[in-house]
C-alpha positions in Angstrom: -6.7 235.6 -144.8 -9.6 233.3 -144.6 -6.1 230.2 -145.6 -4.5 231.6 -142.1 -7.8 231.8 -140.1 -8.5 228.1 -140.9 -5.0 226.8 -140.0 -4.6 228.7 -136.8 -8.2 227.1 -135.7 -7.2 223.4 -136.9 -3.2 224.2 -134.9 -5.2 225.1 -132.2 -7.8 222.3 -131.8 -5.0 220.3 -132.5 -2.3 221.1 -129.7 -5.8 221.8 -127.3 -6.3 218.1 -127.7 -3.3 216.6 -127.3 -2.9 218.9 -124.0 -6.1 217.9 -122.8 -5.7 214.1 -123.7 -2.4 214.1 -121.4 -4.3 215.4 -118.7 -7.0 213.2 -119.3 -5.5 210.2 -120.5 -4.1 208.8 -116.6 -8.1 209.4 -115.0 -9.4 207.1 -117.8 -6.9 204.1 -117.1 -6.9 204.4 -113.8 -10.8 204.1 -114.0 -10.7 201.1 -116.6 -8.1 199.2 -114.2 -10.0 199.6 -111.4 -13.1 198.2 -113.2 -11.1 195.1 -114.6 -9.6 194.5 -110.8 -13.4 194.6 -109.2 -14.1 192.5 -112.0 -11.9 190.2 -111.4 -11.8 189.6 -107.9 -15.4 189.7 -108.2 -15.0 186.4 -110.5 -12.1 185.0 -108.7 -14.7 185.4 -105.2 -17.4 183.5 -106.7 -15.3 180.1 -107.7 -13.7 179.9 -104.4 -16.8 180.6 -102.7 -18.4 177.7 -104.9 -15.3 175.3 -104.7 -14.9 175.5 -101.0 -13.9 172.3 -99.1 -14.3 171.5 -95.5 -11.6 169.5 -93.5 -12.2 166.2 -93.8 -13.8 165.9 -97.6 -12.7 164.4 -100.6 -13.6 165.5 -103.7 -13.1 163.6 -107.5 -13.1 165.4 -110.9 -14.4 163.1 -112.6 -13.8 163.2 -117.1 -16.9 164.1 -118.9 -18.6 161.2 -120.4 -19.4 162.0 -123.9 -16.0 162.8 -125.7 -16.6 164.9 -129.0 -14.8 163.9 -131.8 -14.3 165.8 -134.3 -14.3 165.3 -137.7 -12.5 168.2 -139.6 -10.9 167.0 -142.5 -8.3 168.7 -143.6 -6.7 166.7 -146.3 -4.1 163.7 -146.7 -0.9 164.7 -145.5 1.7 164.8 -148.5 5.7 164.1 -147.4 7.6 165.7 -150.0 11.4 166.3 -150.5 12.9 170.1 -151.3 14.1 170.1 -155.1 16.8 172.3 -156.1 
């Protein structure tokens, strides 16, 4: 009896939490896409408040001066012909 007992509890806890995840499942993405859009504009605010140009100004980008190169060695390259 104690076999059925256990089975009916783990069916139960099982189908209760699917039901309850498909009723809480579209509250929790709405919430985490409205925190990514606030986030984003939020960003997306700041730079054009920051790169803001009045009428009448020029402005030159301008490459970085030191230029990083970079080392990694990976090995000599080997051509090599396909063998049947």
């Amino acid at each position: 009896m104690g076999l059925l007992k256990t089975l009916f509890f783990i069916l139960l806890f099982y189908y209760g939490f699917k039901f309850l995840a498909k009723l809480i499942a579209p509250y929790v993405v709405n919430k985490v896409a409205d925190t990514m859009k606030k986030k984003a504009e939020q960003q997306f605010g700041n730079y054009q408040q920051e790169h803001t140009v009045r009428e009448g100004e020029t402005i030159i980008d301008k490459a970085p001066k030191n230029k990083n190169n970079s080392n990694n060695s990976v090995g000599e390259y080997v051509d090599y012909e396909e063998i049947d």
